[in-house]
Backbone as CSV, one residue per row, in Angstrom:
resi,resn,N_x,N_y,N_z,CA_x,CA_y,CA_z,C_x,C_y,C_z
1,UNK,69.182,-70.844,103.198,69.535,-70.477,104.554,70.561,-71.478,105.067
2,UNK,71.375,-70.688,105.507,72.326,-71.787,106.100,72.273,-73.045,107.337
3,UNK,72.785,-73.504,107.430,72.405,-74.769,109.088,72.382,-74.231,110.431
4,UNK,73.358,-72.805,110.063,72.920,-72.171,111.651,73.095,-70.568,111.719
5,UNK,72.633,-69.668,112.314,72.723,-68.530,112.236,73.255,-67.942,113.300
6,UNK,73.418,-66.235,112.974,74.410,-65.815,113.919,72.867,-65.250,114.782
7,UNK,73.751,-64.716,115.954,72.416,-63.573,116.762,72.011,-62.707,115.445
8,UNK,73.268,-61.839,115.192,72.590,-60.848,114.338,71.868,-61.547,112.976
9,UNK,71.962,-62.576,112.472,71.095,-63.134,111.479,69.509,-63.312,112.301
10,UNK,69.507,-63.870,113.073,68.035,-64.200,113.931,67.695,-62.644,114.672
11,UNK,68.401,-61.388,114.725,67.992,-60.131,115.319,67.070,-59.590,113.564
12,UNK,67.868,-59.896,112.744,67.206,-59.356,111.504,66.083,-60.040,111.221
13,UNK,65.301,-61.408,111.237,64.223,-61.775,111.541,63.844,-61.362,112.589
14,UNK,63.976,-61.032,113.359,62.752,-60.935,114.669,62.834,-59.091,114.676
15,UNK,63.620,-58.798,114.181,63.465,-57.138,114.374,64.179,-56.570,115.609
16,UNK,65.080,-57.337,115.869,65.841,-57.017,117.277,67.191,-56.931,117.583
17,UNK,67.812,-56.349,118.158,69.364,-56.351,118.482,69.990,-57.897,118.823
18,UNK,71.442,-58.102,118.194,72.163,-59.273,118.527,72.304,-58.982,119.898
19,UNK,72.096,-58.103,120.804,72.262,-58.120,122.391,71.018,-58.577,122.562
20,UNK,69.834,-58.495,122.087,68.359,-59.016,122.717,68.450,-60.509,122.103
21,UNK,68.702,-60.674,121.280,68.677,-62.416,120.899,69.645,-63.070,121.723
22,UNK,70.853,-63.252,122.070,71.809,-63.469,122.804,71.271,-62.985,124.573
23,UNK,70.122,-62.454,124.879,69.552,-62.465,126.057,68.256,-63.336,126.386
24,UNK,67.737,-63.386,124.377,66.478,-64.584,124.842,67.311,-65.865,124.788
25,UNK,68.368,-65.889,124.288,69.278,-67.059,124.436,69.521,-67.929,126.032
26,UNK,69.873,-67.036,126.543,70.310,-66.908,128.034,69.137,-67.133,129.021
27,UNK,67.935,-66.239,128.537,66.585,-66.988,129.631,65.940,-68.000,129.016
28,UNK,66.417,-68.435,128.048,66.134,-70.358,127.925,64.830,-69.931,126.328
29,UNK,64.604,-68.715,126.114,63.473,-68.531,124.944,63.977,-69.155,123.213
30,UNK,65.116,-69.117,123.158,65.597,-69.951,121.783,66.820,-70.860,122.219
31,UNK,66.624,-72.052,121.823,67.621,-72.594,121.717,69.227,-72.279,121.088
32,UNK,70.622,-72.887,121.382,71.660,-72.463,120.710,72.909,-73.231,120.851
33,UNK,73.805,-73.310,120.351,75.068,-73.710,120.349,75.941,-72.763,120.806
34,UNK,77.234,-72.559,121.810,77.813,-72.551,121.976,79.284,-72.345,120.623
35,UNK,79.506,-71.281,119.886,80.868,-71.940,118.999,82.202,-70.305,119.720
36,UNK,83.216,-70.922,119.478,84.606,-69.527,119.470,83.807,-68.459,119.167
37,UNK,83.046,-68.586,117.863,82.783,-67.326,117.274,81.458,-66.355,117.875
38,UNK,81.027,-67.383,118.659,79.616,-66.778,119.593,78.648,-67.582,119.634
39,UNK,77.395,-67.436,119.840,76.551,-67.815,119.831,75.997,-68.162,118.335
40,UNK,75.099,-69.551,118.069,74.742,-69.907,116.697,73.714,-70.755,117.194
41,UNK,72.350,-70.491,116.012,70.782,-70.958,116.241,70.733,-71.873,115.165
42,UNK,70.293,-73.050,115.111,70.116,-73.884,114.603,68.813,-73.666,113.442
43,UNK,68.797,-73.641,112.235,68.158,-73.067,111.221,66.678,-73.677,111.579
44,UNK,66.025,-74.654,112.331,65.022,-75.433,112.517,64.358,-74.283,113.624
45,UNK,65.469,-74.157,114.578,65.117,-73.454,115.526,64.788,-71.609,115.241
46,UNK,65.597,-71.512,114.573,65.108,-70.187,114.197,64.102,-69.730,113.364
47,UNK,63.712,-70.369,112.778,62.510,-70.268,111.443,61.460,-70.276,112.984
48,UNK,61.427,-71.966,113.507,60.113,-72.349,115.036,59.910,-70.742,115.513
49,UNK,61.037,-69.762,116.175,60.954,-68.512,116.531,60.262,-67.207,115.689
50,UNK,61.169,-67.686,114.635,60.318,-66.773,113.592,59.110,-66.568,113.309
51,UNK,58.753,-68.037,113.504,57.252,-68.079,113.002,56.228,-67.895,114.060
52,UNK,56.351,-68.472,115.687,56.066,-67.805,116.622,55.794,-66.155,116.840
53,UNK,56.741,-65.146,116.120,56.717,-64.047,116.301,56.257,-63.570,115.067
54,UNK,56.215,-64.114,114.104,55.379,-63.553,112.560,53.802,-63.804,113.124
55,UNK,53.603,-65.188,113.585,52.158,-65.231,113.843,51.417,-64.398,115.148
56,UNK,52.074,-64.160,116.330,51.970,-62.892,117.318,51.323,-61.907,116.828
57,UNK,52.587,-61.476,115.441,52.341,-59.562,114.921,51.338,-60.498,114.479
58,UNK,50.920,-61.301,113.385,50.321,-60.544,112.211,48.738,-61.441,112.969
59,UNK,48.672,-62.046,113.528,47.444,-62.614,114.193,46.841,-63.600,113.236
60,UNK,47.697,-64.477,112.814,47.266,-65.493,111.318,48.521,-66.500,111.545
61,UNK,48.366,-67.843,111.009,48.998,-68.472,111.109,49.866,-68.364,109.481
62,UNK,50.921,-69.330,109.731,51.749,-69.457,108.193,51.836,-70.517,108.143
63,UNK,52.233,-70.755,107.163,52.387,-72.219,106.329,53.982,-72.287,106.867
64,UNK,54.543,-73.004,106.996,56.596,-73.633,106.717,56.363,-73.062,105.265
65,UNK,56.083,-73.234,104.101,57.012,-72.333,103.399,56.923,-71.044,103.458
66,UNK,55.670,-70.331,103.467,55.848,-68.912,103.875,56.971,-68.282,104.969
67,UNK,56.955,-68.799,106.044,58.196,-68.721,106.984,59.467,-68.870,106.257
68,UNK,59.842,-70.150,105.884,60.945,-70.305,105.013,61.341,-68.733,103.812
69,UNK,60.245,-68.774,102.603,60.491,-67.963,102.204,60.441,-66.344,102.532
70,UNK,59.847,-65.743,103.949,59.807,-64.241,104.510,61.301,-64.448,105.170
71,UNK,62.560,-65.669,105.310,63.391,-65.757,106.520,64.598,-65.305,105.402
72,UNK,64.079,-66.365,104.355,65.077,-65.906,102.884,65.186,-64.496,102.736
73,UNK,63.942,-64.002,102.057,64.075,-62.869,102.054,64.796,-61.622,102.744
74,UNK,64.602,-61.829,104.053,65.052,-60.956,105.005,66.388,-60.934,105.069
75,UNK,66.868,-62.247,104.867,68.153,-62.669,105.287,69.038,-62.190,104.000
76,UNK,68.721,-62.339,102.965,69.188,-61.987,101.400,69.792,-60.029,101.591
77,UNK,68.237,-59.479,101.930,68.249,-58.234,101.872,69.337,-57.445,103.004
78,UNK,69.043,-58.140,103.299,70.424,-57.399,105.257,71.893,-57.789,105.073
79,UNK,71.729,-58.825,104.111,73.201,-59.388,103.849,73.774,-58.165,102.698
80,UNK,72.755,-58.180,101.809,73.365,-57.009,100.900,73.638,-55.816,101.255
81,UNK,72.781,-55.181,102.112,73.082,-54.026,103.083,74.120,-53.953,103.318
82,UNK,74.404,-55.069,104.088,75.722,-54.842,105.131,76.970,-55.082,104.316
83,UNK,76.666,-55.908,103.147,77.981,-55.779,102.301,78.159,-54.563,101.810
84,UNK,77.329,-53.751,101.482,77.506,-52.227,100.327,78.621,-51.297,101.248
């Protein structure tokens, strides 16, 4: 995973539109940087979110690597998508 992600990288973990991440951005719910290219989540910070909202749905906690590796995953699979 890279050092920082886009909205739409953190919309594909959480299951949500780059307009809804870029709005929890804005009411203070994830942290972010500021770049030209838009908005970017700091890879620490986005997994913390991720895992917040993996443990919500699934009503169980995770380990850091489980998070790590469900963020890979996701992130692998949407990337190939969107390249085809």
């Amino acid at each position: 995973m890279d050092e920082f992600l886009s909205t739409t990288q953190l919309g594909w973990l959480l299951g949500r539109s780059p307009g809804a991440v870029r709005r929890m951005i804005r009411d203070g719910e994830v942290e972010s940087v500021r770049m030209p290219s838009g908005y970017r989540v700091r890879r620490d910070e986005a997994l913390r979110v991720s895992r917040d909202w993996l443990e919500k749905e699934s009503g169980r906690n995770l380990s850091d690597r489980d998070v790590e590796r469900l963020a890979e995953e996701v992130l692998a699979r949407n990337a190939q998508i969107t390249e085809s």
